[in-house]
VEXRONU-977273 format. One record per residue (C-alpha): residue number from 1; x, y, z; chain. Coordinates in steps of 0.5 Angstrom, whole numbers. Example, Ala and Ser with C-alpha at 12.3 -4.5 7.8 and 13.67 -1.06 7.14 Angstrom:
REM residues 2
R  seq     px     py     pz  mol
R    1     25     -9     16    A
R    2     27     -2     14    A
REM end
This chain:
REM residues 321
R  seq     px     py     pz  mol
R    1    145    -76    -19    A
R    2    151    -75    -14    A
R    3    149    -75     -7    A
R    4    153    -75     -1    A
R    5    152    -73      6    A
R    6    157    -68     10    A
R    7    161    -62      7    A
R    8    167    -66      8    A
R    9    164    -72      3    A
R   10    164    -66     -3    A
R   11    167    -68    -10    A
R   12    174    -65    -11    A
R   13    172    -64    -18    A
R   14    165    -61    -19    A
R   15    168    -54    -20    A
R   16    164    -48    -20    A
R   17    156    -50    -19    A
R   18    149    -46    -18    A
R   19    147    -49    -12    A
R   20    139    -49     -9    A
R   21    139    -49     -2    A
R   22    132    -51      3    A
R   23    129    -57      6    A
R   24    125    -59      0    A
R   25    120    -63      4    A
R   26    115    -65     -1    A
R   27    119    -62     -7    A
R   28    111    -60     -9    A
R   29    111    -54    -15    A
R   30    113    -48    -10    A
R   31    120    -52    -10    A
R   32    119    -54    -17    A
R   33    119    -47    -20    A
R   34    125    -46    -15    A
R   35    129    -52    -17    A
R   36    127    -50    -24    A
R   37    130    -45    -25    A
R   38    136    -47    -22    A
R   39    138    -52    -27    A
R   40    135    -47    -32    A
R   41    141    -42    -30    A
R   42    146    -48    -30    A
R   43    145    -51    -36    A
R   44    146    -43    -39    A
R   45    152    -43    -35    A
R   46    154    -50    -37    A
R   47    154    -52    -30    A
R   48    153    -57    -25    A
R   49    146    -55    -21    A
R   50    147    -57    -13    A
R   51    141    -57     -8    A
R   52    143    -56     -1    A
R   53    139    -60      3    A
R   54    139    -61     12    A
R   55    138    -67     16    A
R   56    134    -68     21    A
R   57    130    -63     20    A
R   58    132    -55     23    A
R   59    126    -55     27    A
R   60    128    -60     31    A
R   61    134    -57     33    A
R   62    132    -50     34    A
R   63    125    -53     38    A
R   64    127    -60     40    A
R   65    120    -64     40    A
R   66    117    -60     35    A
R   67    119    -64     29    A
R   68    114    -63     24    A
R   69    111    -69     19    A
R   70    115    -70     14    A
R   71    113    -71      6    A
R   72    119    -74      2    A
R   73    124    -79      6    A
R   74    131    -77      3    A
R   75    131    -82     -1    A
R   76    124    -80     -4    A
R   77    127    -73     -5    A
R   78    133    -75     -8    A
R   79    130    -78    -14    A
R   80    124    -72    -14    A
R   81    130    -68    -16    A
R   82    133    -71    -19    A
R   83    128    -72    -25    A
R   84    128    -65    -24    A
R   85    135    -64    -27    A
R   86    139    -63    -21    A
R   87    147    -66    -22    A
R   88    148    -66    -15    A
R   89    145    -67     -8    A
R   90    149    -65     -1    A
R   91    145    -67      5    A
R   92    149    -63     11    A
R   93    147    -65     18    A
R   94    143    -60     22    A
R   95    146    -58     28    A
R   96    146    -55     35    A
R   97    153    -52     33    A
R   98    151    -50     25    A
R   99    145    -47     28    A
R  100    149    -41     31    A
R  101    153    -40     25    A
R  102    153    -32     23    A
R  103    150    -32     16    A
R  104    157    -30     14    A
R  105    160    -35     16    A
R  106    155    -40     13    A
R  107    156    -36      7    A
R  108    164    -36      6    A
R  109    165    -44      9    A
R  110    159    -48      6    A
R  111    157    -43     -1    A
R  112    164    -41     -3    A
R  113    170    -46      1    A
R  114    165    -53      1    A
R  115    160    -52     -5    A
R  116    165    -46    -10    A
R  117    157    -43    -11    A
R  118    158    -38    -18    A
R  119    151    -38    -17    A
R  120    145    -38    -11    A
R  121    138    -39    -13    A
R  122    133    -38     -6    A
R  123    126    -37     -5    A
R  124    124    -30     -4    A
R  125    124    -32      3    A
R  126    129    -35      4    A
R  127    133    -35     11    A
R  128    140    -37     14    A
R  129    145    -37     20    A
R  130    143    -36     26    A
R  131    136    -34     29    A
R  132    135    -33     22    A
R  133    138    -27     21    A
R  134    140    -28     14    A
R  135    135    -26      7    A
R  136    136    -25      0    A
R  137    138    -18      1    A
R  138    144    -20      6    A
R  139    146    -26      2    A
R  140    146    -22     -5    A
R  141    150    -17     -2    A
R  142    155    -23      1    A
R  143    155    -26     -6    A
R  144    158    -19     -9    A
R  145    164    -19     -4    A
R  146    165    -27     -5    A
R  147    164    -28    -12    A
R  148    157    -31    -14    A
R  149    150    -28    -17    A
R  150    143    -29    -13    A
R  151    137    -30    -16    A
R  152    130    -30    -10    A
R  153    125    -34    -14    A
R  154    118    -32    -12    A
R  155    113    -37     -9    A
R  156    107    -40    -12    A
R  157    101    -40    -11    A
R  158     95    -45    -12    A
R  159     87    -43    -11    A
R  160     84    -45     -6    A
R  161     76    -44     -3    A
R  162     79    -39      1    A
R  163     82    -36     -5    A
R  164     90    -36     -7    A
R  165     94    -40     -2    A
R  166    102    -40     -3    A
R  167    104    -46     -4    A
R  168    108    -49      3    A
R  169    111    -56      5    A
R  170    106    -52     11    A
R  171    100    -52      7    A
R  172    101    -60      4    A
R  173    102    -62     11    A
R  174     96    -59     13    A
R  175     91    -62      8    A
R  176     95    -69      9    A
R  177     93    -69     17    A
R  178     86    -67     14    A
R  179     85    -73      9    A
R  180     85    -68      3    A
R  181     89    -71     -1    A
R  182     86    -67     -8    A
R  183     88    -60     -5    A
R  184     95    -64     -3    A
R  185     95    -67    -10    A
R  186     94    -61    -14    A
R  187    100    -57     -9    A
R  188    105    -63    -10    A
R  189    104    -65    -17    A
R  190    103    -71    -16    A
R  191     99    -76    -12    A
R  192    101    -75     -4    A
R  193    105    -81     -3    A
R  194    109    -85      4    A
R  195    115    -90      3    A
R  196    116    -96      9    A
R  197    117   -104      8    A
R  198    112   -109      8    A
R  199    111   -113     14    A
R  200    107   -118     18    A
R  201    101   -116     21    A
R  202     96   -119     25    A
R  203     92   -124     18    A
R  204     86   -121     20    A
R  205     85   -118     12    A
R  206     88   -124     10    A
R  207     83   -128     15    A
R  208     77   -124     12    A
R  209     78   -125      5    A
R  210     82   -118      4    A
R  211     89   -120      5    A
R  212     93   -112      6    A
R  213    100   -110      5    A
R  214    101   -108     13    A
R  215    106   -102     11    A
R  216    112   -100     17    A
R  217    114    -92     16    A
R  218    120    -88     19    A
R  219    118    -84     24    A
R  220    114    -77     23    A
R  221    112    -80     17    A
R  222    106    -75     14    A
R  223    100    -80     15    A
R  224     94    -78     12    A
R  225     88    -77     16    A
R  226     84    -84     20    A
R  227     80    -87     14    A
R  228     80    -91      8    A
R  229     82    -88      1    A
R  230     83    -90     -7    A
R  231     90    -91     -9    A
R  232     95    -95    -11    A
R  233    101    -99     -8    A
R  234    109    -98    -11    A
R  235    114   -102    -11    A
R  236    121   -100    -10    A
R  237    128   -102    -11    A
R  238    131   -102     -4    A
R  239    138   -101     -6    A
R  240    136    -95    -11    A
R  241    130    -92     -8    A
R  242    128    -93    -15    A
R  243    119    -95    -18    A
R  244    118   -101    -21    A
R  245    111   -104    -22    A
R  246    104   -100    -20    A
R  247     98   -103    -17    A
R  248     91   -100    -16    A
R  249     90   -101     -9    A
R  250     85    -99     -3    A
R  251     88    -97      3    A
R  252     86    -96     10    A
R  253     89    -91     15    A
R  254     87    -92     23    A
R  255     87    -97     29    A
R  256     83   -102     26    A
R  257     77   -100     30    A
R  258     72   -106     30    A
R  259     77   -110     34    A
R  260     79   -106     39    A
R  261     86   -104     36    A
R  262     90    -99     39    A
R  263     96    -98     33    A
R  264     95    -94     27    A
R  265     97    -97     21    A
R  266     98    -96     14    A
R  267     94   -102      9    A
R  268     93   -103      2    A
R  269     89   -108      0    A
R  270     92   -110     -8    A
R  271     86   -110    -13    A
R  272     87   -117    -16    A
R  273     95   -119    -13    A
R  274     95   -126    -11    A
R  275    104   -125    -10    A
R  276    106   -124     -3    A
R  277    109   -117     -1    A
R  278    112   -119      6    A
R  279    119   -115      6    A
R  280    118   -111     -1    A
R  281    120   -103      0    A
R  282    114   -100     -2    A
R  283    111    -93     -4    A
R  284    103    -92     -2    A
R  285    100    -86     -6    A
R  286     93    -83     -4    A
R  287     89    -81     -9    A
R  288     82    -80     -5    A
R  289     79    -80      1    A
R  290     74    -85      1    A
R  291     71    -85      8    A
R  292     72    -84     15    A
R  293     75    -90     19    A
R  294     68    -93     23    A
R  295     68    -98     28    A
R  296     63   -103     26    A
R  297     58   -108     30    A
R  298     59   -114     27    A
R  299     64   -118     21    A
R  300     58   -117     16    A
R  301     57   -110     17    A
R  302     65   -110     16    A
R  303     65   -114     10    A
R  304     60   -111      6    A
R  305     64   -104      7    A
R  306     70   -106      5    A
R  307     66   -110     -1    A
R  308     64   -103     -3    A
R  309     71    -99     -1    A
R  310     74   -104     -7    A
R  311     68   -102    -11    A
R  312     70    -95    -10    A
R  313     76    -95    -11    A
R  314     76    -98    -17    A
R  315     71    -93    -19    A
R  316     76    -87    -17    A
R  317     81    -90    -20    A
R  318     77    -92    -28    A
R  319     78    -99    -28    A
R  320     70   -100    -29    A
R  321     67   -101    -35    A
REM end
């Protein structure tokens, strides 16, 4: 897939293309169906299919401060979507200025001059250009002066114990801030997962019998909830970004309460992994929230949680007999 970042970095040689555009944060089944039905239409029409994407996210610009936890790094999104089918991924920056472009502006420099769009496909909801005043209604109608087709893809849905919810990188959010990591799972498609590299923590697992990979994330990373969860940790190429081996893991989430620790972190204890990780870029993918983080009297009594946290684990990841 090609990537590239800013309007000016764009290939002079894609031709017309179909392009998708939104943040994308998650790449969960609502973007899925969305994405889908892109590359559909631009096989048909044979095609490149580009996704428009934004950096940093919009939020931060349009209310400084508020910058939401993020679900998938740019790197983790771009291989999403490119297992999806996508040729071709533009990152364009975010800024106090490109936020007050009118919709029609954005329109005929970024769709029709920069991207040569012969084809949009947005969500239902779709918003663009300053304060958000473009919809799908006006960008079809843009699309008919211009020269390029709109497709608006409705949402998905998901059950719920409140019934259906709309899929949303707002939803996901929310169940990963809560520790509910099935719900998160069933929206994204696929187990909720944070990117960092591997460095050197205090030794205190190591210490104890349990040796963990302390994992460094970028700001606003989509942490889950305190506690101590089933899953597995996954090695990346870090020039690629690219999976390589799996390992079932159970993984602690907090500040390390029974020693009075203050920074939260993220550590995967690897089941049965006697090699060192120190330096390696991985992914770490939550499966189950096992139990909450609890502060505890002494060493034993930690020591025998966490005994059972690995038999836990094991459990919840079938590796018992």
């Amino acid at each position: 897939m090609l990537r590239w970042r800013g309007l000016e970095s764009t290939p002079g040689d894609l031709g017309r293309t179909v392009v998708t555009v939104g943040m994308y944060d998650g790449v969960h089944r609502g973007h899925q169906k969305l994405i889908g039905a892109a590359v559909a239409r631009a096989r048909a029409m044979r095609r490149p299919c580009l996704l428009l994407t934004f950096d940093p996210h919009p939020a931060e610009v349009v209310r400084p401060g508020s910058h939401p936890a993020i679900l998938t790094s740019l790197d983790r999104k771009a291989e999403l979507v490119a297992e999806l089918g996508v040729d071709a991924m533009c990152v364009l920056p975010f800024t106090a200025e490109f936020m007050k472009l009118p919709p029609e502006t954005f329109t005929h420099t970024v769709l029709v001059e920069r991207l040569h769009a012969a084809q949009v496909v947005v969500g239902e909801n779709f918003t663009y250009g300053h304060r958000a005043a473009g919809t799908v209604t006006t960008l079809t109608a843009e699309g008919r002066r211009f020269g390029f087709a709109v497709e608006g893809v409705s949402l998905a849905q998901d059950a719920s114990e409140d019934g259906e919810v709309t899929i949303s990188s707002t939803y996901v959010r929310a169940c990963v801030a809560a520790g509910d990591l099935v719900p998160a799972a069933r929206a994204l498609g696929r187990p909720h997962r944070v990117d960092g590299v591997v460095v050197r923590g205090d030794r205190r697992g190591r210490d104890l019998g349990y040796p963990t990979a302390n994992v460094e994330t970028p700001p606003y990373t989509a942490i889950p909830a305190d506690g101590v969860y089933a899953g597995h940790l996954v090695t990346r190429d870090p020039r690629s970004g690219a999976s390589r081996e799996r390992f079932p893991a159970a993984i602690s989430v907090g500040t390390n309460p029974t020693f009075q620790g203050s920074r939260r972190t993220v550590e995967a204890y690897v089941l049965d992994y006697d090699g060192d990780l120190y330096g390696e870029h991985v992914g770490v993918k939550f499966a189950l929230r096992l139990r909450p983080m609890a502060a505890f009297t002494d060493v034993e009594g930690l020591l025998a949680a966490m005994a059972k946290d690995v038999e836990d684990t094991r459990h919840v990841l079938g590796l018992t007999n």
